[in-house]
C-alpha positions in Angstrom: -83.2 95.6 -95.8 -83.3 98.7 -93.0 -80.3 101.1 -93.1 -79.1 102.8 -90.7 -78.3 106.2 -91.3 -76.8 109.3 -89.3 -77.4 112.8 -89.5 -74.2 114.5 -90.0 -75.4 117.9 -88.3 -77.4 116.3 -85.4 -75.7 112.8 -85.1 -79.2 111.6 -84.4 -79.5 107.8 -86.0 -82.2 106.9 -88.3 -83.5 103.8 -89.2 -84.6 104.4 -93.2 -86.6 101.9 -95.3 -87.5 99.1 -92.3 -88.9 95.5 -93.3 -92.2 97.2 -94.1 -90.9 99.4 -96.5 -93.2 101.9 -98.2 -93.5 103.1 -102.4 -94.3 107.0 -102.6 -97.2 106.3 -104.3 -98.4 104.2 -101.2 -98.4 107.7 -99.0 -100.7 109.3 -100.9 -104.3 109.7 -99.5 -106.8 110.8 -101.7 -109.3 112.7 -99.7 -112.2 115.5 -101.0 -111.5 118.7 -100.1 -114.1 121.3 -100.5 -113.3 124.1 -102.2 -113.0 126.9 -100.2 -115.0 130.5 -100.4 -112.3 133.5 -101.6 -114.8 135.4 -98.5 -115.6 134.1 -95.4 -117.8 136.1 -93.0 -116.7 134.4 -90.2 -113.0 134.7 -90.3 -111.3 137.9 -88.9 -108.7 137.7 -91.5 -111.1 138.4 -94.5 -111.1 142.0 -95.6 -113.7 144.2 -94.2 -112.4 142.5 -90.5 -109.5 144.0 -90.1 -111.2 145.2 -86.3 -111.3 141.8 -85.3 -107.6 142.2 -85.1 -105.3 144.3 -83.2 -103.8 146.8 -85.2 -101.5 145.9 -88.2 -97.7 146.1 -88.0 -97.6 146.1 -92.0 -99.7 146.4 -94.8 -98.9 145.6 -98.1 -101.1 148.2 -100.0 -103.2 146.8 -103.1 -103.8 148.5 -106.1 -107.9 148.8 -105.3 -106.9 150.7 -102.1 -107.3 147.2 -99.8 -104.8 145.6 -98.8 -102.5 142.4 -100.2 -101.2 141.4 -97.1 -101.0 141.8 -93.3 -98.8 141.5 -90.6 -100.4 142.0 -86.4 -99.3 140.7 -83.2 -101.2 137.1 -82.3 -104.0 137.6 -79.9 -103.3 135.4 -77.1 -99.9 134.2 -77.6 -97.7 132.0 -74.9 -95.1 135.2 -74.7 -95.4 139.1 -73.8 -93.4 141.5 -75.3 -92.6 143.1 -72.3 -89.7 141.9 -70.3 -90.5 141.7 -66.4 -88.7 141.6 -63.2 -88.4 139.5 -60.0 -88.0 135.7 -61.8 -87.1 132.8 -59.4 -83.9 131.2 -60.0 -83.9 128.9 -63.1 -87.4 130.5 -64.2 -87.3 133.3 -66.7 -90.3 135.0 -68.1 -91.9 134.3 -71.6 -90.8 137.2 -73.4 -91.1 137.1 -77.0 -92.5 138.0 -80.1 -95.2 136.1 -82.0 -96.4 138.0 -84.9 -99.1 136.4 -87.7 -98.4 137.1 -91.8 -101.9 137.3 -93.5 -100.6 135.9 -96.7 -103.6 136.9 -99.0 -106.8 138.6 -98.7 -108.3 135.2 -100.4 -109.6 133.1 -97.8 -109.6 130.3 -100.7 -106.1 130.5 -101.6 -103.1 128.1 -99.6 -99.7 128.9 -99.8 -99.0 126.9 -102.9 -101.2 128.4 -104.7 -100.6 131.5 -104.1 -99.1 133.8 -107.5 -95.2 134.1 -107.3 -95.6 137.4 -107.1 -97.6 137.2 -103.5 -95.2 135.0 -102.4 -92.2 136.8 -102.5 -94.5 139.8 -101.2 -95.0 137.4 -98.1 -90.8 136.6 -98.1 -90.1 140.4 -98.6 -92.4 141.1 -95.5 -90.7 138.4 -93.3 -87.5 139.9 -94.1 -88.2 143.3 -93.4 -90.1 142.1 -90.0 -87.2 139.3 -88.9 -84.7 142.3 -89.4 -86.3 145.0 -87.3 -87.0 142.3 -84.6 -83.1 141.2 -84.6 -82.3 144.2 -83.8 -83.5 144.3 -80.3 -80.5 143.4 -78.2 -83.2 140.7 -76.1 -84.0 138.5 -79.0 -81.7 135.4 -78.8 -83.5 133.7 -81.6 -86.1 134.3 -84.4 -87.5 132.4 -86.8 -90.6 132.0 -89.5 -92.8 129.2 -89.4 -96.0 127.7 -91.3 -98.5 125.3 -90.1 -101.0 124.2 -93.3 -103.8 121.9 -92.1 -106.5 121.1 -94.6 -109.2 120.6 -91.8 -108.7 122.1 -88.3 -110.0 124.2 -86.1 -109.0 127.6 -86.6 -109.8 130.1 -89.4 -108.4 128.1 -92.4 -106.6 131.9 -93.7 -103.8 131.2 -95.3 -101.0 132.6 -92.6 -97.1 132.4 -91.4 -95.9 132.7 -88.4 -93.0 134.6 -87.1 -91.5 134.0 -83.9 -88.7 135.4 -81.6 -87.7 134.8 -78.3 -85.1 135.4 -75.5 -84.0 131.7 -75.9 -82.2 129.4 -77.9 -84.3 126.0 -78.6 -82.3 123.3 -77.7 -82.1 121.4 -81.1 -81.0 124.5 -82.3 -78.3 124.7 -79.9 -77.6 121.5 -81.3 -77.3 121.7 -84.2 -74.9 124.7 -83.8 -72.3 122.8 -81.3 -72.2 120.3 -84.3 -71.4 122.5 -86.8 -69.2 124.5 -85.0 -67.3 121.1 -83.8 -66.9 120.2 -87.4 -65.4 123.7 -88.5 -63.0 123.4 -86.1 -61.7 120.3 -86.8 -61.6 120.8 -90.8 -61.8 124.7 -91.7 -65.3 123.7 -93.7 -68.6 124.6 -92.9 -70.6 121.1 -92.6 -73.7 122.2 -94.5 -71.6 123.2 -97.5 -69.9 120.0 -97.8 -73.1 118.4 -97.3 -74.6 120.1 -100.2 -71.9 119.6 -102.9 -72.2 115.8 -102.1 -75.6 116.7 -103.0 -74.8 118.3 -106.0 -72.3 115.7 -107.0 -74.5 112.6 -106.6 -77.7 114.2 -107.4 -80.3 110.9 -106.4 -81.5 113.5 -103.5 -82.1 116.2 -105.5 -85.7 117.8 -106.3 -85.4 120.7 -107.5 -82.4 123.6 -108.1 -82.5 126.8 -108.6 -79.4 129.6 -109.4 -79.3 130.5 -105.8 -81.0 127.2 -104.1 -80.9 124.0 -103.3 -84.1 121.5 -102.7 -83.2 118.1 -101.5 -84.4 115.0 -99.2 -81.9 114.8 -96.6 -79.7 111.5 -96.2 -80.9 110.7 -93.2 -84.5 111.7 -93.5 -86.7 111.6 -90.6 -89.6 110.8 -92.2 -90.9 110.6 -96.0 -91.3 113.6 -98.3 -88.9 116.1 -95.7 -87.7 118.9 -97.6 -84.8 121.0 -97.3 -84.6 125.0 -99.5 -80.3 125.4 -99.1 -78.9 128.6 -100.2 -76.3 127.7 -102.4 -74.6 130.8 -101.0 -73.0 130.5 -97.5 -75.1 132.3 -94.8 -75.7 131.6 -91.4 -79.1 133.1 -91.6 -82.7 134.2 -93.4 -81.9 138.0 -92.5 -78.5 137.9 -94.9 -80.4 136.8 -98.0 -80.1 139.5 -100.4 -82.6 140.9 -103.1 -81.4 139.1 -106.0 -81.6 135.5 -103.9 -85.0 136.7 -102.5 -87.2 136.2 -105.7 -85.4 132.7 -106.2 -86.2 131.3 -102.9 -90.2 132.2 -103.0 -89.4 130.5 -107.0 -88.2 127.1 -105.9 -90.3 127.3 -102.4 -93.4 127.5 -104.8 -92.4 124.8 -107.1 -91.9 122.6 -104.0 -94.9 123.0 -102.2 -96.6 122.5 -105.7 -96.0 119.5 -105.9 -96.7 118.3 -102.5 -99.9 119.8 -103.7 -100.3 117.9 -107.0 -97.8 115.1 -105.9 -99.3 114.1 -102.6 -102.8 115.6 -103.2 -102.8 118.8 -100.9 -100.7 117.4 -97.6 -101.5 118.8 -93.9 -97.6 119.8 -93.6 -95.4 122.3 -91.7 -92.2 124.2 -92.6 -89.8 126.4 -90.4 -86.6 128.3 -91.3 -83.7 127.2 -89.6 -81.6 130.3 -88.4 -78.1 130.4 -86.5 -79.0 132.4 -83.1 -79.0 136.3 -83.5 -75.6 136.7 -82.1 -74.3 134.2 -84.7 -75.2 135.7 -87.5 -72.1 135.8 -90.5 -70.9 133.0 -88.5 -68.7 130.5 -91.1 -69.7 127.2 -89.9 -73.9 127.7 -90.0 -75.8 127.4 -92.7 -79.6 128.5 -92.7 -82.3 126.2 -94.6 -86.3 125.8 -94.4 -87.1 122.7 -93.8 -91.0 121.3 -95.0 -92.2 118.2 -93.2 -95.7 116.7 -94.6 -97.5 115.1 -92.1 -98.7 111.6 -93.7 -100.7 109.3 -91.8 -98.3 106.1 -92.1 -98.9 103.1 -89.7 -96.0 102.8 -87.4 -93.8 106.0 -88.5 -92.5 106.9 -85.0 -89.6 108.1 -82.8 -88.3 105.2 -80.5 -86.1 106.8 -77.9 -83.5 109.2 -79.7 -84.3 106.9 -83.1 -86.4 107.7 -86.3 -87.8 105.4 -88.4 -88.7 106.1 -91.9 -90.3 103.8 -94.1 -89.5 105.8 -97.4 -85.9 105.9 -98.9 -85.0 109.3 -99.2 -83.7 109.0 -102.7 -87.1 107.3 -104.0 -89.0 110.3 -102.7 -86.7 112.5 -104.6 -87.5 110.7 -107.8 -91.1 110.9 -106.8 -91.3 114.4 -106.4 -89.2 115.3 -109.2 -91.4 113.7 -111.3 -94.7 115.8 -110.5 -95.5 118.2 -113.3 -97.0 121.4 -112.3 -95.8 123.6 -114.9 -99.2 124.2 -116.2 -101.0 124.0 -112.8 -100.2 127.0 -111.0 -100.7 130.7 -112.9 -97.5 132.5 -112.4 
């Protein structure tokens, strides 16, 4: 039988389980990947290529006197970082910041594969780059984003995206309005209620940590979405601290793990989801990254302002919580 289900911070309706309904285990597609060289002398994020990039921002040194990881501008990006004048009315220029994390000199390795310990060097980088870049009084948003595709058309390097703009995006915007309506009709911050209801019932649960949070939301938009909570309040990435740092790349690797194992190595995308600049320390916001696995499901759409999700939320938390990869991944 469908349900009908509302997200509390969006009040966006979603229709979850419909007549057609869908068993994890039916998502999966088993496809053969080949395996990928640790060097490719085509890609310009190989080491030894660093020219076919502008220059680095940051370099994480390595111990052989190379390099572990990279951050430099994107090469033709949709935004300048140089403010002009003279805009029409309504019309503003696209000033921004778009900035590329090369995550590992392996050109083999994806994200959830990578060693803990590059992962949080990626996290640690992020956070040292979304800081500096909040400072500048013309950023109105900033955020870090992934985009993993098995096959595609660009250099398969394992890289994250970080992104900043004049702007607020509009379901961001959203999604604030929400949460500030809530906190000023109760005193509570929405997400943190949302999460001890979480905590309390537990069937959405995949995975906690001593600082965070992994569930399926309630009102999913579409099978396997995650959500990484802090279990701390904070309205954004840039207040994490360095105790809470190592525990977020933790659970963020034992998550994307087993997509990996669970759902065989998933095309996917994940973004942080930040208050605005100006809001940060804010009481009612509450910062997560949400992953969203792109499976190829017949009829998984968005009619009008609607969802529909084949998968109930709480049987993909069972599914994933039951992927071992405690022996697949080398610390």
């Amino acid at each position: 039988m469908p349900e009908l289900r509302q997200d509390r911070f969006t009040k966006e309706w979603v229709f979850v389980a419909s007549e057609d309904i869908k068993h994890p285990h039916e998502l999966i597609v088993r496809r053969t990947q080949k395996p990928a060289p640790s060097f490719d002398p085509n890609c310009p994020f190989c080491p030894g290529h660093e020219n076919r990039t502008a220059l680095e921002i940051l370099r994480v040194p390595s111990l052989k006197g190379s390099w572990t990881l990279r951050v430099i501008p994107r090469k033709f990006n949709g935004m300048a970082s140089e403010q002009l004048e003279g805009n029409s009315p309504g019309a503003v220029e696209g000033f921004g910041i778009h900035e590329l994390i090369i995550e590992t000199p392996d050109h083999s390795l994806t994200t959830a594969l990578l060693p803990e310990t590059q992962l949080l060097s990626l996290f640690r980088s992020a956070k040292s780059r979304y800081d500096e870049i909040c400072l500048d009084p013309r950023i109105a948003y900033a955020t870090i984003y992934k985009k993993h595709a098995v096959e595609g058309s660009g250099p398969g390097h394992s890289q994250s995206h970080l992104i900043a703009s004049q702007v607020i995006p509009p379901a961001v915007a959203s999604r604030l309005q929400q949460a500030r309506h809530h906190y000023g009709k109760t005193g509570n911050c929405v997400f943190c209620a949302a999460l001890q209801e979480e905590l309390d019932t537990h069937s959405r649960i995949v995975a906690t940590s001593a600082h965070f949070i992994a569930i399926e939301p309630f009102a999913s938009p579409s099978p396997f979405c995650t959500q990484i909570y802090p279990r701390r309040h904070m309205a954004n990435f840039g207040e994490i601290n360095g105790e809470e740092l190592p525990d977020f790349a933790r659970i963020l690797r034992d998550i994307l793990g087993r997509f990996y194992f669970g759902l065989e190595n998933p095309d996917f995308s994940y973004s942080i989801r930040n208050a605005p600049v100006v809001s940060a320390g804010v009481n009612y916001y509450h910062w997560c990254l949400n992953i969203v696995p792109n499976l190829p499901i017949p009829g998984l759409e968005k009619e009008g302002k609607m969802f529909l999700n084949p998968v109930l939320p709480e049987e993909a938390a069972q599914f994933l919580r039951e992927v071992r990869i405690e022996q697949a991944i080398p610390a």
